[in-house]
Backbone bond lengths (Angstrom), bond angles and torsions (degrees), N, CA, C in turn:
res aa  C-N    CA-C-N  psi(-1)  N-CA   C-N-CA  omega(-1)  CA-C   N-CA-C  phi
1 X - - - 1.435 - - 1.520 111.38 -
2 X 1.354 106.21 -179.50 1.494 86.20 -175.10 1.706 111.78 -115.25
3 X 1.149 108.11 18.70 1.698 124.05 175.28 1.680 110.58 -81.21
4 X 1.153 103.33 -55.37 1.927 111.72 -179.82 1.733 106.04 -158.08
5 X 1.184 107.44 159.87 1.057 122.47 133.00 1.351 143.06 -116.02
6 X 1.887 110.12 156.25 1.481 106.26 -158.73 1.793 105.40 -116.41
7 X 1.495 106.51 126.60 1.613 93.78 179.38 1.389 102.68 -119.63
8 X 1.037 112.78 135.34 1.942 114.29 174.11 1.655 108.86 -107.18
9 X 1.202 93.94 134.70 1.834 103.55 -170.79 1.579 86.05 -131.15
10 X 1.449 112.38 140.16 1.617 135.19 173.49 2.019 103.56 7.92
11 X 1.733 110.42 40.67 1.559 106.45 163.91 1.460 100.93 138.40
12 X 1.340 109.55 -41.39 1.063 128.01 -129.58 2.007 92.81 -118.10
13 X 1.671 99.60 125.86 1.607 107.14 -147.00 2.071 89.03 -105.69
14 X 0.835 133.38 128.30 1.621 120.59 159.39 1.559 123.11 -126.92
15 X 1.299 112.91 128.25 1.236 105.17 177.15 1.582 127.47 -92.07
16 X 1.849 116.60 150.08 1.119 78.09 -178.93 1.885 81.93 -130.61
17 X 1.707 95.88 164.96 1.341 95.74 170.68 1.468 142.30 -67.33
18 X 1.257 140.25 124.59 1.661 131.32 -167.70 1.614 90.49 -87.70
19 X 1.407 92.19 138.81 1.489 119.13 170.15 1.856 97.04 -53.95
20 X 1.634 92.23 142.51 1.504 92.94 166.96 1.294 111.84 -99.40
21 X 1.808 115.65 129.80 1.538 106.51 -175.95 2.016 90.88 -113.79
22 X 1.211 114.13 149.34 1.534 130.68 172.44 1.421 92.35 -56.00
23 X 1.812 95.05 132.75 1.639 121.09 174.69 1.675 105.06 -55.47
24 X 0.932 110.13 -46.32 1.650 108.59 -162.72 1.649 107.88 -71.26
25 X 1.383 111.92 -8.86 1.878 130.27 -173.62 1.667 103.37 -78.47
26 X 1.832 99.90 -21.50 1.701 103.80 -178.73 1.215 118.54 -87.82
27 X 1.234 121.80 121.58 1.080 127.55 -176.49 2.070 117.01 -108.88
28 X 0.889 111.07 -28.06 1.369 110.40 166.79 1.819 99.48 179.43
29 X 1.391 116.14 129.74 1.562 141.73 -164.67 1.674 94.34 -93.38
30 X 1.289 119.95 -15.02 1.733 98.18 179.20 1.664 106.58 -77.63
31 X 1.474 105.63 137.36 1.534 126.42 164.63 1.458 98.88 108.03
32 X 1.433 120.40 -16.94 1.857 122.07 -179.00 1.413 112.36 -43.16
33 X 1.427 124.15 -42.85 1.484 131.84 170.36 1.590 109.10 -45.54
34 X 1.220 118.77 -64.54 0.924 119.41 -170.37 1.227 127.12 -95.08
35 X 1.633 125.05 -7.03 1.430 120.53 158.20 1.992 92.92 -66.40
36 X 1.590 129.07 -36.97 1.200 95.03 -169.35 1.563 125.34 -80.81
37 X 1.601 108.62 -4.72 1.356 101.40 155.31 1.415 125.36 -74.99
38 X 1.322 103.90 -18.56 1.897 85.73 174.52 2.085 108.69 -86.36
39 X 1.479 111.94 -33.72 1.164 82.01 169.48 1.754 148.92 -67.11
40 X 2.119 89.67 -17.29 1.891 114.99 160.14 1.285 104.18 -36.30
41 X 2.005 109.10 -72.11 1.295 108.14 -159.72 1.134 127.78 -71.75
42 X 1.587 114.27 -39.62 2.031 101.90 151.04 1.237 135.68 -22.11
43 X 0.976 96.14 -44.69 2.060 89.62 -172.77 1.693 103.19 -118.00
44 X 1.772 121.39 19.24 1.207 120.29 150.69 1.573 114.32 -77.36
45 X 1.474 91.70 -35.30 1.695 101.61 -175.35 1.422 124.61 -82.30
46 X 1.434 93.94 -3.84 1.396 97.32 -175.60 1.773 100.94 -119.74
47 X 1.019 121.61 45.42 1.781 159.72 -138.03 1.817 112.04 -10.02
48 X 1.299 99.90 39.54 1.488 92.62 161.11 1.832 132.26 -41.27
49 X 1.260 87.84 -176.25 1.695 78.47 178.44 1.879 83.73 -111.95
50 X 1.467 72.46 171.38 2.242 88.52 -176.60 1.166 121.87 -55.91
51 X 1.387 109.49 -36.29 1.459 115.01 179.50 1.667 117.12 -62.64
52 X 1.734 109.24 -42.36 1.419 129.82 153.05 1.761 122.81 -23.18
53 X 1.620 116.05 -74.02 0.563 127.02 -157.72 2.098 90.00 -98.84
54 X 0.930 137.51 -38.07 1.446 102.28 151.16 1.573 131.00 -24.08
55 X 1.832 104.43 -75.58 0.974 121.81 158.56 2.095 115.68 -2.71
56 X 1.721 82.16 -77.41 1.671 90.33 179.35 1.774 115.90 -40.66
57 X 1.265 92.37 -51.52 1.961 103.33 174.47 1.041 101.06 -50.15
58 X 1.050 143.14 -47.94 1.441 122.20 -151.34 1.656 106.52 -82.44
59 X 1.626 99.85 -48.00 1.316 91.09 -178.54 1.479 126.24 -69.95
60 X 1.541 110.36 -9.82 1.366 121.77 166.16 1.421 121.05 -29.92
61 X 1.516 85.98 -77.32 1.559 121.62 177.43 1.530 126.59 -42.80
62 X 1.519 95.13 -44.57 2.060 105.57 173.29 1.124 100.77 -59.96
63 X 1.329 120.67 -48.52 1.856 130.86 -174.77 1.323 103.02 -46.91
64 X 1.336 121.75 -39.04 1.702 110.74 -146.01 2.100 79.71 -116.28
65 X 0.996 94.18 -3.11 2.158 77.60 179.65 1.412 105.56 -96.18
66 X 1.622 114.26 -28.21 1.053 93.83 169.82 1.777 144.80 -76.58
67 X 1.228 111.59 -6.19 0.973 140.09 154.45 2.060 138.40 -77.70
68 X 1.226 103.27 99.85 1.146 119.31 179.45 2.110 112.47 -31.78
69 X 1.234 104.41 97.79 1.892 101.15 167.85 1.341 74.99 71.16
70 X 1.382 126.01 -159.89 1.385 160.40 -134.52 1.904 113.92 -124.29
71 X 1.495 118.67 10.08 1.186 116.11 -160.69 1.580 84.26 -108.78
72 X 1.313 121.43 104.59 1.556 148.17 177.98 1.774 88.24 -96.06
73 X 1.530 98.54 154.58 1.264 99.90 -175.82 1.891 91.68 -153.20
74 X 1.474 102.70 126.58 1.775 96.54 -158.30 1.769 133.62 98.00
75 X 0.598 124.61 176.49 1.792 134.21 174.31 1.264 114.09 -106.70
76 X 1.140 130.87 58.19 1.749 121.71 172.83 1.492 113.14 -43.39
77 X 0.957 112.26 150.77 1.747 122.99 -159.16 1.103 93.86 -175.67
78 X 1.935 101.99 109.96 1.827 124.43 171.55 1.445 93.07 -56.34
79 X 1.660 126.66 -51.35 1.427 107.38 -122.54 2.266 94.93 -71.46
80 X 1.140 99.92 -36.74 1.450 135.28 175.61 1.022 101.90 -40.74
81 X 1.651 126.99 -72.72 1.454 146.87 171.60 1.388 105.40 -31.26
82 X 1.549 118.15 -72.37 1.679 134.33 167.76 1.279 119.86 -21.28
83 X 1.928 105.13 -51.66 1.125 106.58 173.92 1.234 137.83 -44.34
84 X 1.593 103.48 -71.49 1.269 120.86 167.46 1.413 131.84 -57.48
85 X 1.428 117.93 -26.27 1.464 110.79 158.64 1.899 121.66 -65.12
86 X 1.689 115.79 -30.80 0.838 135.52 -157.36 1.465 102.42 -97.61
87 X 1.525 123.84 -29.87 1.313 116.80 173.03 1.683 102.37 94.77
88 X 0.967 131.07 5.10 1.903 146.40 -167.35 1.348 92.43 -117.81
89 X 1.781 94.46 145.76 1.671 96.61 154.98 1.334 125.16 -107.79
90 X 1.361 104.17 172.99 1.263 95.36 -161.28 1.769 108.11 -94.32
91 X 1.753 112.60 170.64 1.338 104.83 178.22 1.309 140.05 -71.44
């Protein structure tokens, strides 16, 4: 959703906040679920911490809503993305 997300680890529930992206930036919400599980499980597997690989979801998801069906145009790249919001370079 686009209020929080909720992760539960051994009991224990945490939310974290989703970036707010501008209504008019949405272009169609089907596949957002699941681009943000593939951007979660990238950087779970590649052993981030939770907050990390949330992180990754979220920005997954903006990537793939703003875009109409599945026609991506470019290489989206968190680590890149991170950068530049974050002011760091990347590795």
């Amino acid at each position: 959703g686009s209020n929080c997300t909720c992760v539960a680890i051994d009991g224990k529930a945490t939310q974290y906040k989703v970036p707010k992206l501008e209504k008019k930036l949405i272009v169609d919400v089907n596949g957002a679920g699941d681009a943000f599980v593939g951007g979660f499980i990238s950087q779970s597997l590649a052993g981030s911490e939770i907050a990390t690989c949330v992180d990754a979801g979220h920005y997954a998801a903006q990537v793939i809503i703003q875009s109409s069906g599945t026609n991506l145009t470019g290489k989206p790249d968190y680590k890149t993305a991170k950068a530049e919001v974050v002011g760091t370079e990347t590795a």
